[in-house]
C-alpha positions as CSV (number, residue, x, y, z in Angstrom):
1,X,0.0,0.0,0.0
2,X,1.6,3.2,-0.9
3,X,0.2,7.2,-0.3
4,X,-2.0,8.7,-2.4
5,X,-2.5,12.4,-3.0
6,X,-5.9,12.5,-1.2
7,X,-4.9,9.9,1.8
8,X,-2.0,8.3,3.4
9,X,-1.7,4.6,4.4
10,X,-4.5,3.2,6.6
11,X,-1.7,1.7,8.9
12,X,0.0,4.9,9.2
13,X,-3.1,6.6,9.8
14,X,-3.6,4.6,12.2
15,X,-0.1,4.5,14.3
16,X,-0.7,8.5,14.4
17,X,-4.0,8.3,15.7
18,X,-2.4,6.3,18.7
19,X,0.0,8.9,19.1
20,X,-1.6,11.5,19.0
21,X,-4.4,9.9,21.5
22,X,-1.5,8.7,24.1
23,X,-0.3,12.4,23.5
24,X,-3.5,14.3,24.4
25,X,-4.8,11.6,26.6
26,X,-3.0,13.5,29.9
27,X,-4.6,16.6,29.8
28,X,-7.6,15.6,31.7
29,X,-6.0,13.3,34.1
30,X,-4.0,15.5,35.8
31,X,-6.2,16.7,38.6
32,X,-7.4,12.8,38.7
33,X,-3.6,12.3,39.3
34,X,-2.9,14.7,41.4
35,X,-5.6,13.5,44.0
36,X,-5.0,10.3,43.5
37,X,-1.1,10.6,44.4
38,X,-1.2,13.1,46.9
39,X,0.5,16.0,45.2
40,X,-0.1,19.7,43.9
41,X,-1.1,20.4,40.7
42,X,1.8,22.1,40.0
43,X,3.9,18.8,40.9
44,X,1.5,16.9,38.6
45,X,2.0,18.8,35.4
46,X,5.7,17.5,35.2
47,X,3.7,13.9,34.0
48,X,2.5,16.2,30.8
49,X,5.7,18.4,30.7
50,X,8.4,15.4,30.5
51,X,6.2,13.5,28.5
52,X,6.3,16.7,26.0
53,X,10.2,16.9,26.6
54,X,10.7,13.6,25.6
55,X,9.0,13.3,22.9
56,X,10.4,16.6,21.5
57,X,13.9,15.6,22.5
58,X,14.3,12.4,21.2
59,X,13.1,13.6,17.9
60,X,16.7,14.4,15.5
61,X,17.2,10.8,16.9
62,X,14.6,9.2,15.2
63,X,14.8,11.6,12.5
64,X,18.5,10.3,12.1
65,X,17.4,6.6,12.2
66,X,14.6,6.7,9.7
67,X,16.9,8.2,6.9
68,X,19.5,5.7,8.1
69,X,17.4,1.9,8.5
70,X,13.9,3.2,6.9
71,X,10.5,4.7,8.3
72,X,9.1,2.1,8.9
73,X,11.2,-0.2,10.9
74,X,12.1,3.2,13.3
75,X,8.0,3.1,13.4
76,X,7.7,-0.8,14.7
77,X,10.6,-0.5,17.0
78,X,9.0,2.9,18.7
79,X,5.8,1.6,18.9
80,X,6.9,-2.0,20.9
81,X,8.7,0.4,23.2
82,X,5.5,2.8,23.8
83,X,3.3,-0.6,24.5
84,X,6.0,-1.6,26.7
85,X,6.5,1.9,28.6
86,X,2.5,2.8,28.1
87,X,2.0,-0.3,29.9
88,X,4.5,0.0,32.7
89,X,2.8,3.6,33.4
90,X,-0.8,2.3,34.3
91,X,0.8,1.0,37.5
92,X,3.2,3.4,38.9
93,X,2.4,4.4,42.5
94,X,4.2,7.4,43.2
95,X,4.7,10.4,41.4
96,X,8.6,10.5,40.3
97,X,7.7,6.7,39.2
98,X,5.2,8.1,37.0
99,X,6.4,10.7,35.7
100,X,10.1,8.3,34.5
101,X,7.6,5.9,32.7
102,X,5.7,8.9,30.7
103,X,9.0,10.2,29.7
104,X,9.8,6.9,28.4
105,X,6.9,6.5,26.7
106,X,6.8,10.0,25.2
107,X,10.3,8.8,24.0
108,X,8.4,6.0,22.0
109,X,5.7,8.0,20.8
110,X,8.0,10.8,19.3
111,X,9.1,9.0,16.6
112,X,5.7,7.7,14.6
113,X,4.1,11.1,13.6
114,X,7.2,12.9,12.2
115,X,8.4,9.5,10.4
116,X,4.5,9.2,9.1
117,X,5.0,13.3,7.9
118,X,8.2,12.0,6.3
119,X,6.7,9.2,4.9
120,X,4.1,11.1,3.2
121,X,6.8,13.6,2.1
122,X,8.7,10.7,0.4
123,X,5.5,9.4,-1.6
124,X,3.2,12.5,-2.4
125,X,4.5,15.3,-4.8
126,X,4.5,18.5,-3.4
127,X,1.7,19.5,-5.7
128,X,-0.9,17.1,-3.8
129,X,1.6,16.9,-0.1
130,X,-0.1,19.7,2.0
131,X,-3.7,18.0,1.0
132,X,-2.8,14.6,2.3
133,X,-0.7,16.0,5.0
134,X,-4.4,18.0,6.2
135,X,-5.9,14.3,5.9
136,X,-3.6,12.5,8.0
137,X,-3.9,15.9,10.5
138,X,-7.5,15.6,10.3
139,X,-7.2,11.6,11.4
140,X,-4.7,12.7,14.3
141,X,-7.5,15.1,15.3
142,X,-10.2,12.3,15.9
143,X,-7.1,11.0,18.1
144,X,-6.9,14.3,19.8
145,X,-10.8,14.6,19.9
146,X,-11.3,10.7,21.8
147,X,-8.3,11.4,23.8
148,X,-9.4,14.4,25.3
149,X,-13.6,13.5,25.5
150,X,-13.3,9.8,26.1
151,X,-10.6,10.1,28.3
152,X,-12.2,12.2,30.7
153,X,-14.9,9.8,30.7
154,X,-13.1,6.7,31.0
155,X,-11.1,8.8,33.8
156,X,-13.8,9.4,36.1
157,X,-15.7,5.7,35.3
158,X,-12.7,3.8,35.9
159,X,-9.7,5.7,37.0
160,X,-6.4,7.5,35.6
161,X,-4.5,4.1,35.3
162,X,-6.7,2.6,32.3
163,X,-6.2,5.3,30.6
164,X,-2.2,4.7,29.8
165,X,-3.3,0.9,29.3
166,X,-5.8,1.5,26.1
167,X,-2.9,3.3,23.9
168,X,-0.4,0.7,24.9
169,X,-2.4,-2.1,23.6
170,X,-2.9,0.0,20.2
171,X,0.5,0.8,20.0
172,X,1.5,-3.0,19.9
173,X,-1.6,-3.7,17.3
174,X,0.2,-0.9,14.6
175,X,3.5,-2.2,15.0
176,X,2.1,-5.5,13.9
177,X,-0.4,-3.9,11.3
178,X,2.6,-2.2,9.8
179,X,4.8,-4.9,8.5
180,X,2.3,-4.6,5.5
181,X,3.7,-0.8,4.5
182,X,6.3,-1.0,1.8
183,X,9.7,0.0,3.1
184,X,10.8,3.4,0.8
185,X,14.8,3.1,-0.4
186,X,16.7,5.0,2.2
187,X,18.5,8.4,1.9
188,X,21.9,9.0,0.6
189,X,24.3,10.6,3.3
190,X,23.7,14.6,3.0
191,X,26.3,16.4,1.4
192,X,30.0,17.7,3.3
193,X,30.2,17.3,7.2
194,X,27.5,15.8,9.8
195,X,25.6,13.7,7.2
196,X,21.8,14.1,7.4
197,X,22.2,16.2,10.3
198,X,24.6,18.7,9.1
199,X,22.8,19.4,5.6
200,X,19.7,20.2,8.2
201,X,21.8,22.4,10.5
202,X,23.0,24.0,7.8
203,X,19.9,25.4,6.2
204,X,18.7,28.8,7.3
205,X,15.7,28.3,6.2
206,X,15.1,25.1,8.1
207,X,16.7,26.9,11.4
208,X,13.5,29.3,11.0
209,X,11.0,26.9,10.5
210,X,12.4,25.1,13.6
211,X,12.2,28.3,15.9
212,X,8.5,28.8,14.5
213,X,7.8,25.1,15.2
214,X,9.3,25.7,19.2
215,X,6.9,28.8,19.6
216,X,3.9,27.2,18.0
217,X,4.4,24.5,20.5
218,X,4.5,26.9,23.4
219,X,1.7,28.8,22.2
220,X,-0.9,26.0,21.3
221,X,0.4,23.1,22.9
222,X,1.9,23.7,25.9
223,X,-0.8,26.5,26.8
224,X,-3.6,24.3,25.4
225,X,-3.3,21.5,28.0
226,X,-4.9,24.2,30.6
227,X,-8.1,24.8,29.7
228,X,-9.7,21.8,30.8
229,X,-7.8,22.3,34.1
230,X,-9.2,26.0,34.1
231,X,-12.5,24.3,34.1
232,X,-11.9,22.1,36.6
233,X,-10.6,24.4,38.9
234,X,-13.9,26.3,38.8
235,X,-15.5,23.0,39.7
236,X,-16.7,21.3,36.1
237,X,-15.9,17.3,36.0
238,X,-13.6,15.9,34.7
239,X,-15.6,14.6,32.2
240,X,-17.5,17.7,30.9
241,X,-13.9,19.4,30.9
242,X,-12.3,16.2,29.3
243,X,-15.5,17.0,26.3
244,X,-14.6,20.6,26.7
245,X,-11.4,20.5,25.7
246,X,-12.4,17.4,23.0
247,X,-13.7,20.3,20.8
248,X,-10.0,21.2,19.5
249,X,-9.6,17.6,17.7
250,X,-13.4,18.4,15.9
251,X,-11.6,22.0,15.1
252,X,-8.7,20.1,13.8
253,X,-10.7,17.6,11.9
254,X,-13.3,20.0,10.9
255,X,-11.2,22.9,9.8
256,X,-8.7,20.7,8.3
257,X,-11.3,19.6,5.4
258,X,-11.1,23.2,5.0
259,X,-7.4,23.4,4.4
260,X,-7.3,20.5,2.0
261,X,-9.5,22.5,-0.1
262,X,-7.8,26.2,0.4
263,X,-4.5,24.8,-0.2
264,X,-5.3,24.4,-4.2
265,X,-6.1,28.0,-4.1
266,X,-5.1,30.2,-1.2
267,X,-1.1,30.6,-0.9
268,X,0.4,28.8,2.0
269,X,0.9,32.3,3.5
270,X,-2.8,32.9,3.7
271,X,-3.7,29.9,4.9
272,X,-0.7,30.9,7.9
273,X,-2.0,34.1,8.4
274,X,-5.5,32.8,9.0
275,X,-4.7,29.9,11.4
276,X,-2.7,32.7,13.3
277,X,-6.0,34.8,13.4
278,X,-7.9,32.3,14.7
279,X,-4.8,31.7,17.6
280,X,-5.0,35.3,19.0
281,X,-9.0,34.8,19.1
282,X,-9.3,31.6,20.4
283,X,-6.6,32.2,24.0
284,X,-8.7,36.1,24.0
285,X,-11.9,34.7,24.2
286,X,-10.9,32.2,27.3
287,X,-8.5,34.7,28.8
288,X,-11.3,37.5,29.1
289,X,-13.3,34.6,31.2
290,X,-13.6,30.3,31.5
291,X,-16.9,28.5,31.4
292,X,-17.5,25.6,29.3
293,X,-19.0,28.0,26.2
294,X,-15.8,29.9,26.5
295,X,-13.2,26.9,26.3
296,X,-15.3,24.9,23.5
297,X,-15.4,28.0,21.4
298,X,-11.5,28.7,22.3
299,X,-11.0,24.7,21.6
300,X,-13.2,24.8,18.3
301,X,-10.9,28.1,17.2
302,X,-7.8,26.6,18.4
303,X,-8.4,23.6,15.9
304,X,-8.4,25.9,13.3
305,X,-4.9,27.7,14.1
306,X,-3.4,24.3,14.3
307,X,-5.3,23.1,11.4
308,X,-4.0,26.3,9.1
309,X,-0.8,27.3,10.6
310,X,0.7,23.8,11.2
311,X,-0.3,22.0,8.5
312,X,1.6,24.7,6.1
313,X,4.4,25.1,8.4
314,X,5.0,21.1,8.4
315,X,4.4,20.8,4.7
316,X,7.1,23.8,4.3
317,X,9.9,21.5,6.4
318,X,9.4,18.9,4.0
319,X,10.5,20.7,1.0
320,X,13.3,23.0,3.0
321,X,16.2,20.1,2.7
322,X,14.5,17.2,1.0
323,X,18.1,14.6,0.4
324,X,17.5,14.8,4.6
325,X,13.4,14.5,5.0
326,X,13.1,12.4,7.6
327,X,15.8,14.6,10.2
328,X,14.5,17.4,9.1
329,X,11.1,16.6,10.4
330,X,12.0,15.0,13.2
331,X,13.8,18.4,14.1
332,X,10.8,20.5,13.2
333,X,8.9,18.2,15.8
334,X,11.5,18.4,18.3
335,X,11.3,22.1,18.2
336,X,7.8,21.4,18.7
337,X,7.4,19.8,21.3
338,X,9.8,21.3,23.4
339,X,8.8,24.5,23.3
340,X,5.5,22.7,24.4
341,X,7.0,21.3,27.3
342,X,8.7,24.7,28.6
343,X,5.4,26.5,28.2
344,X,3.7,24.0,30.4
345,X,6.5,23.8,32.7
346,X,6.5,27.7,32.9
347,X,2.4,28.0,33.1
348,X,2.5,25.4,36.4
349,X,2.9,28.2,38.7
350,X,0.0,30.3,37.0
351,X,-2.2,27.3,37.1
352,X,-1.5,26.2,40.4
353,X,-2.8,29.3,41.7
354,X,-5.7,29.8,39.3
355,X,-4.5,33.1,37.3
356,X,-5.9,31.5,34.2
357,X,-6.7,34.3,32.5
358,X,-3.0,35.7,32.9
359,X,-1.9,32.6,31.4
360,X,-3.8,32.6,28.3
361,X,-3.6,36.4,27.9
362,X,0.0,35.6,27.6
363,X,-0.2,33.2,24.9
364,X,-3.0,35.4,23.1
365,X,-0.1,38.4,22.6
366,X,2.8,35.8,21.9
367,X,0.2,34.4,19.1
368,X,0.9,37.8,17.4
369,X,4.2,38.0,16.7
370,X,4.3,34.6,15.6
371,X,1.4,34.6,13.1
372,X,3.3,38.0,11.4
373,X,6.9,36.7,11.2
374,X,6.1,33.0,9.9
375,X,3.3,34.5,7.2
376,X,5.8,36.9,5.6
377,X,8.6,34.4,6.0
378,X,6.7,31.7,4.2
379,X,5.8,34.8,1.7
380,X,9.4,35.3,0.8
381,X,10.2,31.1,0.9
382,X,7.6,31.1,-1.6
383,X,8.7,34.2,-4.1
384,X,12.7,32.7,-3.7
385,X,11.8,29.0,-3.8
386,X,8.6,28.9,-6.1
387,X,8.7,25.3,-6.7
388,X,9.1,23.8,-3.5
389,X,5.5,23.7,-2.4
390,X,2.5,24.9,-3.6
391,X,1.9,28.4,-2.8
């Protein structure tokens, strides 16, 4: 089975899907874990802000390995090391415990969405790329969606614990599922010194998508895993929060049907510009208060950004060096996902002591700046490098 234009791989659909749920499933539980173990909130947000670290960290790694032994043998091996690790975490009874075993397991997880982006990179011309790159965002959003609805629900039916068992077990049914993918022929060496790595590092152009990536990651990510604490902190379930919150994945999915359709039109610019719009709007409408209308709408517009901003900056990184695809990716995700995690380490104090709107009136104004400098920087990409990408 090989990508399409329109839609990637059913198996590699569905190894993101897992990610992405294992990813998002967190956000939710952490007031269930904080009761549960004894500790602040505060203390408890280091479960979501290693796992972030990790999984941003590890990232060149992978990146590294894919273009090295293949995409999909780095996928297999990650995803038998998530079920192991995902598994281990369901039954750790202290905090640091925890918190050791989701690093490990963000570790895992980190490499099977940029090695899917890369594989779709590798088989899709860049014609038709940010189109089925939207599709496989709009499946990771259903992941997103489930993670953060149904694992609320699951959470208060039947505890924190099952939680990190149900994407263990999925994670152990993809690596087997994708021994059926065709292995792609792997990447020459890059050019002069540091191999893959150092034609990556020495792309200025890459180097700025990578600082977008780590502010996008601060701004949405990182940020976005408070607002179904802001709603439980005012008293809402965990559940309704969990559901809450669950409105960003039917953004993503939503808004990212959208994109697929834009992109033949609109210049990837635009479609920056408008995600960025939709940033700013989302954090001011929950900064100026939180109630359940306020964070579904924020969630809903949120969705958007990601689904217009990130699919066009990730569809930009696999054009800027593309003899080194796969570290290039894996970089852009790093970037990521660590600016994710220092947000969310850096907000803990704010939501500890419930100055939620400070918090997201932050990440409203550092939407700004970011929406202006990556729209005209993808504008000038676009005018020097017309045939990289569409638009």
């Amino acid at each position: 089975m090989s990508a399409t234009p329109d839609r990637p791989p059913s198996s590699l659909a569905a190894a993101s899907f897992v990610s992405c749920f294992d990813r998002f499933a967190v956000t939710p539980m952490l007031v269930l874990i904080a009761v549960d173990l004894g500790v602040p909130l505060a203390a408890a947000v280091a479960v979501a802000s290693g796992y972030y670290l990790a999984y941003g960290l590890v990232q060149p790694l992978w990146g590294v390995l894919s273009d090295r032994f293949g995409r999909v043998r780095v996928m297999r091996i990650a995803l038998l090391g998530a079920a192991v690790t995902g598994l281990v975490s369901a039954f750790m009874p202290v905090l640091g415990a925890l918190v050791l075993s989701r690093v490990a397991a963000g570790a895992c997880f980190g490499a099977i969405v940029p090695a899917s982006l890369a594989y779709v990179g590798d088989t899709v011309q860049p014609s038709g790329r940010q189109r089925a790159l939207s599709d496989l965002m709009g499946v990771m959003a259903l992941g997103t969606a489930l993670a953060t609805g149904f694992g609320g629900l699951l959470g208060d039916l039947a505890g924190w614990r099952l939680v990190f068992t149900v994407p263990a077990a999925c994670a152990l049914a993809c690596a087997v599922a994708l021994r059926a993918l065709p292995e792609l022929p792997r990447s020459a060496a890059g050019p002069g010194r540091g191999g893959h790595v150092g034609a990556v590092l020495r792309s200025p152009w890459a180097l700025l998508v990578f600082a977008l990536a780590f502010v996008e990651g601060a701004v949405l990510i990182g940020t976005m895993a408070f607002l179904a604490t802001a709603l439980q902190h005012d008293g809402v379930s965990t559940t309704v929060a969990g559901l809450c919150a669950a409105a960003y994945g039917l953004g993503v999915w939503l808004f990212s049907r959208l994109v697929m359709r834009l992109s033949r039109g609109w210049p990837a610019w635009w479609l920056i510009a408008a995600g960025g719009a939709q940033m700013c709007a989302g954090y001011a409408v929950v900064a100026a208060g939180v109630s359940v209308a306020a964070v579904t709408v924020t969630a809903l517009l949120l969705g958007g950004g990601w689904s217009f901003m990130h699919s066009s900056l990730q569809t930009w990184v696999t054009s800027v060096v593309p003899h080194a695809r796969g570290t290039a990716v894996a970089f852009f995700a790093s970037a990521l996902f660590v600016g994710s995690a220092a947000s969310s380490w850096a907000a803990g104090p704010l939501a500890g002591d419930g100055r939620y709107g400070l918090l997201f009136g932050l990440a409203a104004a550092a939407a700004l700046p970011l929406t202006v400098v990556a729209a005209l920087a993808r504008r000038r990409y676009g005018a020097l490098v017309p045939d990289a990408t569409p638009g």
